[in-house]
KOLPA-865600 format. One record per residue (C-alpha): y, z, x; residue in one letter; residue number from 1. Coordinates in nm, 4 decimals, decimal comma. Example, Ala and Ser with C-alpha at 12.3 -4.5 7.8 and 13.67 -1.06 7.14 Angstrom:
v/w/u/residu/num
-0,4500/0,7800/1,2300/A/1
-0,1060/0,7140/1,3670/S/2
// end
This chain:
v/w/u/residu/num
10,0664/13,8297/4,0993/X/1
9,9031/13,8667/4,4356/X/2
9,7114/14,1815/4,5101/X/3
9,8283/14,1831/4,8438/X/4
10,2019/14,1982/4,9078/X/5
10,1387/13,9905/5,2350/X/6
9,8093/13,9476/5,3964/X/7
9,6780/14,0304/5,7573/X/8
9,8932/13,8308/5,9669/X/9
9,6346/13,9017/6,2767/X/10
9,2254/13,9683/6,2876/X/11
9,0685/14,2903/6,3922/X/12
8,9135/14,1683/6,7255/X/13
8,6732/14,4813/6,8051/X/14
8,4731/14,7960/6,6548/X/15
8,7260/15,0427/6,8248/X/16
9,0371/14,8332/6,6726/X/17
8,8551/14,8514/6,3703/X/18
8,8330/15,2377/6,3528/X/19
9,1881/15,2977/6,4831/X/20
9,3313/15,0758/6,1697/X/21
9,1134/15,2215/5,9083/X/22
9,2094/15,5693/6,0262/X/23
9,5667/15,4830/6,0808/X/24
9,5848/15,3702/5,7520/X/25
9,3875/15,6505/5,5106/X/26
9,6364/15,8722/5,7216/X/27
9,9453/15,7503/5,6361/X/28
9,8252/15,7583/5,2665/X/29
9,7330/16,1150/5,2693/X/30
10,0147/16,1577/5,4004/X/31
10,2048/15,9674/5,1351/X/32
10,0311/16,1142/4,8605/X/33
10,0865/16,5062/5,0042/X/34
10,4539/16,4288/4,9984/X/35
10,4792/16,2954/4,6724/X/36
10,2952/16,5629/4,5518/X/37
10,5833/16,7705/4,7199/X/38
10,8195/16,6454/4,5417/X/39
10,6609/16,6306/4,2175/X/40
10,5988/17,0123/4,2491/X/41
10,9756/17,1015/4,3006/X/42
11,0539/16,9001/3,9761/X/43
10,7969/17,1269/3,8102/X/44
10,5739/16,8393/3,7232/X/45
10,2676/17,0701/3,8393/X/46
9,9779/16,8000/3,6601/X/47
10,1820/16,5356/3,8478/X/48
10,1647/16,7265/4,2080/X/49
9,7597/16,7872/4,1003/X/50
9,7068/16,4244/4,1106/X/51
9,8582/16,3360/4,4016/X/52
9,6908/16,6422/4,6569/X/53
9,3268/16,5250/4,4895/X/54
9,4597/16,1571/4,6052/X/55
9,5313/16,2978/4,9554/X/56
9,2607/16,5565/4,9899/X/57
9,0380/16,2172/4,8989/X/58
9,2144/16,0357/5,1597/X/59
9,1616/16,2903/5,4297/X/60
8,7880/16,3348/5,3534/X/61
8,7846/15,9263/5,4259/X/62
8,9342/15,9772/5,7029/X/63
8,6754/16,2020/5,8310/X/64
8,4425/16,0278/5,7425/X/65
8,5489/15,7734/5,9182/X/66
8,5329/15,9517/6,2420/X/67
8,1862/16,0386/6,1784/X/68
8,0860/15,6425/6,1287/X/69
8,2841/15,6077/6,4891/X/70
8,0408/15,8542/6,6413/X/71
7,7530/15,7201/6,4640/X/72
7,4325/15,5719/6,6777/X/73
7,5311/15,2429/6,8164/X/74
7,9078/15,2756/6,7310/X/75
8,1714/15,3341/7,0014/X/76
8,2813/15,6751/7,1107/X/77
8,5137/15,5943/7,3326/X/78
8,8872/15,6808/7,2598/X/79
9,0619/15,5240/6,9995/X/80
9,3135/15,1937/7,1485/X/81
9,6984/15,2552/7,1024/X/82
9,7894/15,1243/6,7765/X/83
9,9362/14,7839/6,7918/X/84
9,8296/14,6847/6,4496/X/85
10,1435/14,6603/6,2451/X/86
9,9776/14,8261/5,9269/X/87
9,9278/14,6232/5,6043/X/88
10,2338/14,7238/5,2960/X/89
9,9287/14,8356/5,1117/X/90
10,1379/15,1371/4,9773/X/91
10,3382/15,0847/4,6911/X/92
10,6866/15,2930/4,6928/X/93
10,7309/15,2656/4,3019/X/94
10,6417/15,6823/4,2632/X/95
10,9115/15,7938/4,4130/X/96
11,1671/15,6462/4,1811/X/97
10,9176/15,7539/3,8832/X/98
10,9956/16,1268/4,0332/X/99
11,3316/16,0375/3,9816/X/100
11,2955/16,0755/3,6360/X/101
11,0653/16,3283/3,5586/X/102
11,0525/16,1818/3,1590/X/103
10,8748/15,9029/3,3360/X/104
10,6505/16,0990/3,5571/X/105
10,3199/16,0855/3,3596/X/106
9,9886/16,1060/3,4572/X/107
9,9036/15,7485/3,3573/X/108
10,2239/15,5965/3,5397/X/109
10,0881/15,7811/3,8381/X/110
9,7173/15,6532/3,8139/X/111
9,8622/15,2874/3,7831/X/112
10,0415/15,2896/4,0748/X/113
9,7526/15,4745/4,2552/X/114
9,5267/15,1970/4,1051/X/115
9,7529/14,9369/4,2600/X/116
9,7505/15,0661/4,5989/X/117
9,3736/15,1204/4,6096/X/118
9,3350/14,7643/4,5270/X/119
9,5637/14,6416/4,7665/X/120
9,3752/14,8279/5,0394/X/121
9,0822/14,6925/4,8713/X/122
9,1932/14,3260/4,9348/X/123
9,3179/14,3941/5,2461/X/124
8,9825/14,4880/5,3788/X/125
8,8541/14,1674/5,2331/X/126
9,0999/13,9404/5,3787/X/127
9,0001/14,1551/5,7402/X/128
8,5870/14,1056/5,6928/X/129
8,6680/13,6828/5,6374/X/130
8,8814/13,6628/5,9756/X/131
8,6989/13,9224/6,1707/X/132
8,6182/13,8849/6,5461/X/133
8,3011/14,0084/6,5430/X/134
7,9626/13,9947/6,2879/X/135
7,9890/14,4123/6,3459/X/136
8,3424/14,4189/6,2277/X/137
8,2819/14,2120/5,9370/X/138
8,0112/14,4698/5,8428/X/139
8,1927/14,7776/5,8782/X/140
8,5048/14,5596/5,6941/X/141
8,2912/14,4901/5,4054/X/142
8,1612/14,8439/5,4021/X/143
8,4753/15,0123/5,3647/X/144
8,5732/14,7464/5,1474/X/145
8,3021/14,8689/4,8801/X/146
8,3970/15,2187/4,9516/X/147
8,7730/15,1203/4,8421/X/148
8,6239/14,9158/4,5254/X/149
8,4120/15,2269/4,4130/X/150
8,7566/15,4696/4,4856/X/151
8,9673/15,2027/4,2584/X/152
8,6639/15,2044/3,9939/X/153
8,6744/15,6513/3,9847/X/154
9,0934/15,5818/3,9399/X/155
9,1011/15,3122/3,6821/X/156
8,8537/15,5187/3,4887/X/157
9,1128/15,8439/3,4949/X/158
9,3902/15,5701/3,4055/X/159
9,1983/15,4582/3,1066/X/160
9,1426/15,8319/2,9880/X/161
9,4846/15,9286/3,0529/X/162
9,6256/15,5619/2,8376/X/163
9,3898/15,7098/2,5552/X/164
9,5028/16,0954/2,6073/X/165
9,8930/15,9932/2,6307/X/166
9,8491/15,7637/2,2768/X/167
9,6583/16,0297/2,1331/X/168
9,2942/15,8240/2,1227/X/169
9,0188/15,9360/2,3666/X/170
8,7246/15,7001/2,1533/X/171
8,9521/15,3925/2,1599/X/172
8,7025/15,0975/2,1077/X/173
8,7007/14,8008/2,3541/X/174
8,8287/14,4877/2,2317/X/175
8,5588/14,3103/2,4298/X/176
8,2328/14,4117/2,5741/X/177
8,1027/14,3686/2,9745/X/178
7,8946/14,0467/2,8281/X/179
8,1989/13,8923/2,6936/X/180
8,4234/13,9044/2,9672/X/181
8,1570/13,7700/3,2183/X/182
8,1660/13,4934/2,9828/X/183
8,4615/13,4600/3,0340/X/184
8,4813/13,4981/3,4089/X/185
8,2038/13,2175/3,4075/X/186
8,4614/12,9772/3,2357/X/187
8,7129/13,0169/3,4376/X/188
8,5282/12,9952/3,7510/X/189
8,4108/12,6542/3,6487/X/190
8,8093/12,5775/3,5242/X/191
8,8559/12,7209/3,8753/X/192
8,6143/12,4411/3,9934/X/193
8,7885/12,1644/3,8463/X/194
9,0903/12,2823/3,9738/X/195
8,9921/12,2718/4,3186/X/196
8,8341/11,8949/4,3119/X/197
9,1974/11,7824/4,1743/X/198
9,3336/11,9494/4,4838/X/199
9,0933/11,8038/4,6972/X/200
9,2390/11,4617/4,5988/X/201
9,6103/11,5912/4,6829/X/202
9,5272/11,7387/5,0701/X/203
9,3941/11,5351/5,3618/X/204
9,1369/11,6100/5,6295/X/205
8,9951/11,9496/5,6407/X/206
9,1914/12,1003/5,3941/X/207
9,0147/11,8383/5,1251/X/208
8,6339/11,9730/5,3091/X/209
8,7887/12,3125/5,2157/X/210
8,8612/12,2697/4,8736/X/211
8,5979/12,0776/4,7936/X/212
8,3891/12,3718/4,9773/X/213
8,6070/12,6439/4,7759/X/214
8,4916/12,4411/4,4221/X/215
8,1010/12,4441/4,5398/X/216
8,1503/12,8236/4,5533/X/217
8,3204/12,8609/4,2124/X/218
8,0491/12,6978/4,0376/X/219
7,8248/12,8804/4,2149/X/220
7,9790/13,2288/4,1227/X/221
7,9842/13,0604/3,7748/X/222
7,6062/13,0762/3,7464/X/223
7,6160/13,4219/3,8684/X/224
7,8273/13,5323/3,6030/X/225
7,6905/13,3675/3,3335/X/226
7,3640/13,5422/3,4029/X/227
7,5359/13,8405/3,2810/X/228
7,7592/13,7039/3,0458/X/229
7,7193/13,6844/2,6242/X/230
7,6387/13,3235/2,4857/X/231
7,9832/13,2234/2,4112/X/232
8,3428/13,3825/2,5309/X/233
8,6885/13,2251/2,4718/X/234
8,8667/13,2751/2,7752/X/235
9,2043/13,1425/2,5813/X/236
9,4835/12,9345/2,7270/X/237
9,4152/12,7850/3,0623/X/238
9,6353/12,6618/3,2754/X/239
9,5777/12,2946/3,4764/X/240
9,8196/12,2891/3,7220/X/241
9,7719/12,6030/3,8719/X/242
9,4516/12,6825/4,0419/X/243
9,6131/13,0335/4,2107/X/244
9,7014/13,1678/3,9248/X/245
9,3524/13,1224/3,7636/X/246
9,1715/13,2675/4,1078/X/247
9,4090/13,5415/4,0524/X/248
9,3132/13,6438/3,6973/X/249
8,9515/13,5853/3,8073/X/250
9,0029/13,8400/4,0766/X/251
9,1647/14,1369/3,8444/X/252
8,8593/14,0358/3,5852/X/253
8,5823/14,1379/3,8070/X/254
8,7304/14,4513/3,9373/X/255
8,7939/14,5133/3,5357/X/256
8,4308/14,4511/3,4784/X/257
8,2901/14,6429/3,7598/X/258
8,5353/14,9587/3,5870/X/259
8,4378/14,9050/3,2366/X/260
8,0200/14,8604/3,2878/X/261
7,8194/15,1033/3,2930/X/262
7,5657/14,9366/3,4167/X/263
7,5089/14,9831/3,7747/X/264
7,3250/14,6129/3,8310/X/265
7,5999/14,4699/3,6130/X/266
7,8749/14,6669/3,8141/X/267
7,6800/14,5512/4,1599/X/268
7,6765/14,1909/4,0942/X/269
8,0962/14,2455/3,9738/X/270
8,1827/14,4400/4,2919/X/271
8,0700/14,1324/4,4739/X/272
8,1956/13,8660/4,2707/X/273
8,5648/14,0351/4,3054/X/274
8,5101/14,1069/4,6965/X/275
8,4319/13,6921/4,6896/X/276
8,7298/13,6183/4,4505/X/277
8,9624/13,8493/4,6663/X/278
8,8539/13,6668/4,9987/X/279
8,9270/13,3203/4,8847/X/280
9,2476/13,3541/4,7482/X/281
9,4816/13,3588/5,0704/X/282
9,2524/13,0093/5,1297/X/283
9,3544/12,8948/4,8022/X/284
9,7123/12,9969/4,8482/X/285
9,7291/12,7921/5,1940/X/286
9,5769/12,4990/5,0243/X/287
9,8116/12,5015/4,7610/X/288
10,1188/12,5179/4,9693/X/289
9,9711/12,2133/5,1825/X/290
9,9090/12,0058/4,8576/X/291
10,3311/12,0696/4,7623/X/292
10,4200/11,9788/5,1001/X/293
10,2286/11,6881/5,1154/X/294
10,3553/11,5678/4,7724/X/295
10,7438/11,6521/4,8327/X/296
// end
């Protein structure tokens, strides 16, 4: 499924419109997260309530950070607009019916849903530094983009130990090392490739200069990856007929890699192949709709 549960529906036009989103929206998560943590508490699920003030005490200190890159040389320090901006459904509302139950309230369910809503932010700052109205916004887009990336790397790290703690196995192997699933990746970016060229024969005008465009880029993410990939990697079943659905697993497999390396080049070079995979999936999702239009 998408990581986004819809995607910008307007651009950030300036530095200051910039600022007053970002800080609108690490706001109203902290201030999610401290009233989850709330209600956890008054269940008496005190390791539940933990998590969620460290998620909101994290949010906060991003949001003051943020303030400080506002005032920073060069920056604008003029007050921040009125907020227009409808903000982004980047926050998932699946906790509080967890804390309904407290027999489902663990520490893992909490980190996944966490996990999800870092990575929608995540993806939402992607989709912002493609359509933004300025080369500055873009910048500061992509830079709190990595910011988000690293945050969801730290959480899908305590989800992984918490998975291990809950089924009683903290030195779990891996079923497949970083090598391997770059491999991988690098398959299905060229099966990505191929997908888009078909397309490309099913759209007219510019939409068959953008697929064709979209496939160039595949294959050349394809190289990347296989420059950090193993020999050989079986990526298993692939599907023909749908080219979203394989930029969508390509996606979650980079921001897997760029958890499970420890390797900071290797993590690098993921963190940038999943900002690129992220970005061009709302282009492949128009595309796609086109090419079902124009056939029915």
């Amino acid at each position: 499924m998408s990581l986004l549960k819809q995607v910008p529906r307007q651009a950030v036009g300036s530095v200051r419109d910039f600022f007053t989103v970002a800080q609108a929206m690490e706001n109203e998560a902290a201030a999610r997260y401290a009233a989850l943590s709330q209600r956890a508490r008054m269940q008496g699920l005190l390791e539940i309530a933990d998590l969620f003030d460290r998620l909101s005490d994290e949010k906060r200190d991003h949001e003051r950070r943020l303030s400080g890159w506002s005032r920073a040389p060069g920056e604008v320090a003029e007050e921040q607009a009125q907020l227009e901006w409808r903000l982004p459904p980047t926050f998932d509302d699946e906790a509080g019916s967890v804390l309904a139950n407290s027999q489902l309230a663990t520490p893992y369910r909490v980190l996944s849903m966490a996990v999800r809503n870092e990575e929608r932010v995540f993806a939402f700052w992607t989709y912002v530094a493609s359509d933004a109205g300025t080369p500055r916004v873009r910048q500061l887009a992509e830079r709190i983009a990595r910011e988000e990336l690293n945050h969801v790397a730290v959480l899908r790290h305590a989800r992984r130990r918490a998975y291990h703690v809950m089924r009683g196995s903290v030195t779990r192997p891996r079923a497949r090392s970083v090598a391997d699933r770059m491999a991988e990746s690098a398959i299905l970016e060229s099966h990505l490739a191929d997908q888009l060229e078909h397309l490309a024969r099913h759209v007219a005008g510019d939409d068959a200069g953008a697929a064709r465009k979209l496939a160039a880029q595949s294959r050349e993410m394809a190289d990347e990856a296989t420059s950090h990939g193993s020999p050989v990697s079986d990526p298993g079943a692939l599907d023909d007929s749908n080219p979203l659905a394989t930029a969508e697993r390509l996606a979650e497999s980079y921001l897997d890699i760029a958890d499970l390396s420890r390797s900071e080049h290797v993590v690098a070079a993921a963190q940038s192949l999943a900002q690129r995979a992220i970005a061009r999936l709302e282009r492949i999702r128009t595309l796609v709709s086109q090419a079902s239009k124009e056939r029915g």
